[in-house]
FIZAVO-77154 format. One record per residue (C-alpha): x, z, y. Coordinates in steps of 0.05 Angstrom, whole numbers, plus 5000, padded with zeros to 4 digits. Layout:
BEGIN
XZY...
! end
This chain:
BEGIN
495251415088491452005056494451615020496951005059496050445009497349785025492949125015498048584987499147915013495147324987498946684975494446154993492046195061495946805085503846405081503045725048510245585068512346205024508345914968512545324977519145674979517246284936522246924941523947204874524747904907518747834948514747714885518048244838516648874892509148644905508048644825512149394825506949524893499649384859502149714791503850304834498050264879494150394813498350894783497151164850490051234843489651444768494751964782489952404826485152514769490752834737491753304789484653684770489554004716490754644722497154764770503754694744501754534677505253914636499553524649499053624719506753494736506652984698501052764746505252874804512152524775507551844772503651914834510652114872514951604836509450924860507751344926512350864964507150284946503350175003510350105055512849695012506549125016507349305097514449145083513448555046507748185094513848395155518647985108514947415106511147345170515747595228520747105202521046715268523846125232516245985205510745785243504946265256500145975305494446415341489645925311492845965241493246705246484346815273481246265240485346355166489246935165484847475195478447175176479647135103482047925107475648095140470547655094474248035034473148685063465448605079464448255012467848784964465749375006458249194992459349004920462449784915455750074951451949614909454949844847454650574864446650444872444950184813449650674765446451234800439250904792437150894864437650194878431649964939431049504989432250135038438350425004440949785007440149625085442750355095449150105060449449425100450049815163454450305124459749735108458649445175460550145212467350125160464350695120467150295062469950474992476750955005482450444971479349845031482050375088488249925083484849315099482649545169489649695178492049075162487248805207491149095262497348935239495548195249491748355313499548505335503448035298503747395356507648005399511348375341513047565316515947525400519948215399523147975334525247365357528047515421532048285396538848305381541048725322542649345362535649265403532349215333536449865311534450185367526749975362526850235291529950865312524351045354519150785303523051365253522651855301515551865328512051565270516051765218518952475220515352785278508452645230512253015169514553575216508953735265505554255219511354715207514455205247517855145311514254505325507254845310509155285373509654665419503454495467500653955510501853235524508853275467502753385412500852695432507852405420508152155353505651635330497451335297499651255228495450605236499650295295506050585255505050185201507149605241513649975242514349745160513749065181520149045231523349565183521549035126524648455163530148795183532448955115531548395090535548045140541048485143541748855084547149405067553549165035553649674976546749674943548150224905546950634968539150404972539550784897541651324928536451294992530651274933533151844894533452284954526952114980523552174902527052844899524453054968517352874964516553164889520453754893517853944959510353834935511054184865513554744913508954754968502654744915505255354870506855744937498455534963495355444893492354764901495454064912499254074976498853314985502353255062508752995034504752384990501952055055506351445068509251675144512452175120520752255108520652265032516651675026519051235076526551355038524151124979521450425012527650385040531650504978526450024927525349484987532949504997535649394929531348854909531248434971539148494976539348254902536247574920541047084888541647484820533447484818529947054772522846824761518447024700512046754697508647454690511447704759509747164794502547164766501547844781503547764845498347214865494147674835496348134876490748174925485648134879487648614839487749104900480348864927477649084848481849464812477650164832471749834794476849864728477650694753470550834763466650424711471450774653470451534681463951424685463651374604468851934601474751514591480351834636487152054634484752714599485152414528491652334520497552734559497552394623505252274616503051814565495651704590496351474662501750894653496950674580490750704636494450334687497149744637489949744618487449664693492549244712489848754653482748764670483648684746488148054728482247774684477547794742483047424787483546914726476746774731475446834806481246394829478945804795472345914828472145424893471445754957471846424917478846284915479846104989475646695019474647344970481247404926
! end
C-alpha cells in the first residue's frame, strides 16, 4: 500500500447478520482503523519538515504508530466474512456486496475530480468527460486505491470462504506461513543486499501486494478463532513491530536525506507485527469488551468516513489550515479529531438519506 490503506466494512448490506450479533472487538479496532487511516494521511504533510526535526518525528511517531490501519480493516472484513458458520451466497456477495463497493467507488471518485475542477476554476463540459473516462480507467483519487483491492478480495472470497472451511489448524498454519513468507517478508527484503543479487524467475516469487492482502483476511480469522493464551504477548508483537518500522525509517531517512517510506507500506514485517499485536489483543479480549455508543457509531460510520474524509484534508489546506500551525505532536491528532468530526457529520446526514444509505455510504 504506498500506503496500503484499507476501505472498512459497511454494516448494512455488507454482513447484516453481524449487525445483528454485533462484536464489541470488531467494532472498537475499525473505530482505532479509520482514526488511524486519517492520522495516516495528515501525518505525510508533516513529513515536508525539515528531516529529523521535532516536527517531522513527531510526524513519523503518528504515521508509524496508525500505519497498521489498513491490515487491520483486511483483518476485520476476514473476521467477519470467512466465518463459515454465516451464510455468504454468490448472489448475496455480486448483486449486494460487490455492487455497493463499486457504485461507491465510481460515485466518490467523480465527486473528487469534480471538486478538483471547480477549486482550480477549470470546470467544462470537456474537462469533465476527460474525468468520466478518467474514473472509469481507475485513475481515481489516491485514498480509493483500497477499494479496487477490496474488490478483489471479494472476487476471492466464495474460494477463500471454501479453504477456510475445509483446513485444519495445522493446514491453516501452514497456509499462513507461506502467505508470511512470500507476501510478507520477501516484499520487505527484496531491495537489500544479498537478495538484490538474486535473478530470474525467484524475482517473481513473492507475492502482488493486492492478492496478499487476502492473506489479512485468513490471518484475521485465524486469530480471532484461535487466539494466544497470554495476551500480553500480542503487546509485545506491537511493540516490536512499532519499534522496527520507526526506528528503521528515522534511520534509513537520515542515512538518504529524504523520507525513506519502504518500511510504512502495509506488506512489510514491521507492520504486519503490529496488526498482529493490536488485532490480537483486542479480539482475544472479547468477553471483557463493552459497548459505548461512540464506538459503535464511529464504526458504522466507518465507511463513510473513509469514502470522504480526504475532502476534510484538502478543502482545509487549501485555506492554509494544516498541521504547520501548531507542532504537529499536538497539531496532527487536534486535525484528525477535527476530521474525524466532520466526516461523521456527513455520515449523519447521508445515512438517513434513502437509497444514499443503501448504495454510497
Amino acid at each position: 500500500m504506498q500506503e496500503l490503506i484499507a476501505a472498512p466494512i459497511k454494516d448494512s448490506g455488507i454482513d447484516k447478520d453481524y449487525k445483528s450479533n454485533r462484536d464489541a472487538s470488531i467494532d472498537l479496532l475499525k473505530t482505532v482503523a479509520i482514526i488511524g487511516v486519517i492520522t495516516i494521511h495528515i501525518s505525510a504533510s508533516g513529513y515536508s519538515n525539515s528531516l529529523g526535526s521535532f516536527n517531522w518525528i513527531s510526524s513519523l511517531f503518528w504515521g508509524t504508530l496508525t500505519r497498521a490501519s489498513v491490515p487491520i480493516f483486511l483483518m476485520c472484513s476476514g473476521a467477519v466474512l470467512l466465518n463459515p458458520q454465516k451464510e455468504l451466497s454468490l448472489k448475496k456477495l455480486f448483486s449486494n456486496n460487490l455492487l455497493r463497493i463499486i457504485i461507491a467507488m465510481f460515485f466518490w471518485a467523480m465527486a473528487y475530480k469534480i471538486y478538483h475542477l471547480l477549486a482550480a476554476g477549470k470546470f467544462s463540459l470537456e474537462l469533465l468527460y476527460e474525468s468520466v473516462k478518467e474514473v472509469l480507467l481507475f485513475n481515481q483519487e489516491f485514498h480509493l486505491y483500497y477499494l479496487h483491492i477490496i474488490i478483489l478480495v471479494y472476487v476471492f472470497l466464495p474460494i477463500t470462504r471454501i479453504i477456510i472451511r475445509n483446513a485444519s489448524k495445522k493446514q491453516l498454519q501452514y497456509l499462513l506461513a507461506v502467505w508470511f513468507v512470500f507476501g510478507i517478508i520477501y516484499p520487505t527484503v527484496k531491495s537489500f543486499w544479498p537478495f538484490t543479487l538474486i535473478s530470474g524467475i525467484p524475482n517473481q516469487w513473492f507475492i502482488n501486494m493486492t492478492y496478499a492482502s487476502i492473506g489479512y483476511g485468513v490471518l484475521g480469522y485465524y486469530l480471532k478463532h484461535f487466539p494466544l493464551s497470554k495476551r500480553r504477548i500480542y503487546l509485545m508483537i506491537f511493540a516490536i513491530g512499532f519499534t522496527f518500522v520507526f526506528g528503521a525509517t528515522w534511520y534509513l531517512s537520515t542515512k538518504q536525506g529524504v523520507l525513506y517510506s519502504k518500511f510504512l507500506e502495509g506488506m512489510t514485517v514491521g507492520i504486519a507485527l503490529m496488526a498482529v499485536g493490536l488485532f490480537g489483543y483486542f479480539v482475544s479480549n472479547k468477553k471483557e469488551m463493552k459497548y459505548t455508543h461512540i464506538v459503535t457509531y464511529i464504526s458504522k460510520a466507518s465507511f463513510c468516513v473513509y469514502l470522504v474524509h480526504v475532502f476534510f484534508i484538502i478543502i482545509p489546506e487549501d485555506i492554509g489550515l494544516t498541521v504547520h500551525i501548531l507542532p504537529c505532536a499536538i497539531s496532527i491528532p487536534l486535525v484528525v479529531a477535527v476530521n474525524l468530526a466532520c466526516s461523521c457529520g456527513i455520515y449523519a446526514v447521508l445515512s438517513r438519506i434513502p437509497m444514499v444509505n443503501r448504495w454510497l455510504v
